[in-house]
C-alpha positions, -999 to 999 in steps of 0.1 A, spaced: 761 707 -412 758 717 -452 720 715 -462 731 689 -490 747 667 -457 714 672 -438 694 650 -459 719 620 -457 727 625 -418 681 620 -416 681 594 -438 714 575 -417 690 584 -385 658 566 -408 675 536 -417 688 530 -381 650 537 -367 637 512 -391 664 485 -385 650 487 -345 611 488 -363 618 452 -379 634 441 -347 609 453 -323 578 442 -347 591 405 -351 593 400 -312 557 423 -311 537 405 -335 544 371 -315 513 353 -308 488 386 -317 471 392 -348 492 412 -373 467 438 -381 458 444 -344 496 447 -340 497 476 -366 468 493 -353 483 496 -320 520 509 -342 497 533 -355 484 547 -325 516 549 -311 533 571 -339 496 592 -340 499 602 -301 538 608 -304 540 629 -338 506 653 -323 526 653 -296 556 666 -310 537 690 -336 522 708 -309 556 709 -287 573 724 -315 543 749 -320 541 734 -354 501 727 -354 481 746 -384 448 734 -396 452 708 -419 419 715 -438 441 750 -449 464 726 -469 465 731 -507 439 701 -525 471 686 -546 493 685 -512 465 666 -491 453 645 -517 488 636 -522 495 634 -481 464 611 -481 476 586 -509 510 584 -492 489 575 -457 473 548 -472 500 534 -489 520 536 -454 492 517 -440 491 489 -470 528 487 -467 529 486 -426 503 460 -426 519 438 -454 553 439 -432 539 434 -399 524 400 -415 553 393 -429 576 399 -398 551 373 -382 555 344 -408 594 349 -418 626 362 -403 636 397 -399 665 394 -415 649 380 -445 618 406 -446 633 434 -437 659 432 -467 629 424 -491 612 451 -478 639 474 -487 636 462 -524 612 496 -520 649 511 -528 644 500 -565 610 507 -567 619 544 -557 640 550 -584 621 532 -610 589 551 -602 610 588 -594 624 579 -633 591 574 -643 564 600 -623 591 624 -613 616 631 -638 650 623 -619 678 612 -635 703 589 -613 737 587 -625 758 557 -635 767 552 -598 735 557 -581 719 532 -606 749 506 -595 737 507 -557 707 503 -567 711 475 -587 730 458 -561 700 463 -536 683 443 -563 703 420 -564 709 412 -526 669 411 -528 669 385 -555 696 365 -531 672 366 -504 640 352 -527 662 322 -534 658 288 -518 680 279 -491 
């Protein structure tokens, strides 16, 4: 598989892991507390990714890591955590196949905020897929 194929093939697999995540969580979440239901998420992914680190002979010292990249590694961990423990209550009060759309509205936020903070460009195309993401969003936010 062509490096430039590689990312999409990761990001089919990511989409398809998260559709089962949302699925999973709703029926999880059921009669526990929300936050006690991502704790237990993130224990899970902790003891399964230090697992697979250390299989794969991956394991360095994380203290060796450049400042910028763990400072940066560190923000994107507590946003994860904001993000997982927002979704988890959500999954608890609404339907999955209302929150996990919304959720996705992340999509737009991307590319807004790579515009803005990272310099990329989208094309005509890849701003019309987005747009429709937006949209479908703004479908879901609507009153039955």
């Amino acid at each position: 598989m062509a490096q430039t194929q590689s990312w999409f093939f990761w990001a089919l697999l990511s989409a398809g892991f998260a559709a089962l995540t949302a699925i999973f969580a709703k029926v999880g979440v059921t009669g526990i507390n929300s936050d006690l239901a991502t704790w237990v998420r993130t224990v899970v992914v902790l003891v399964v990714l230090t697992g697979f680190v250390l299989a794969t002979g991956q394991w360095s010292n994380p203290l060796l890591l450049p400042g910028k990249s763990m400072a940066f590694l560190v923000l994107s961990a507590l946003a994860t955590g904001a993000s997982w423990v927002c979704y988890f209550r959500a999954l608890q009060i609404g339907d999955a196949s209302q929150v996990a759309p919304v959720d996705k509205f992340s999509v737009v936020l991307v590319a807004l905020f790579a515009v803005a903070f990272l310099g990329e460009r989208p094309g005509l195309r890849d701003w019309l897929g987005i747009g429709l993401v937006g949209a479908g969003v703004l479908m879901l936010s609507l009153k039955r």
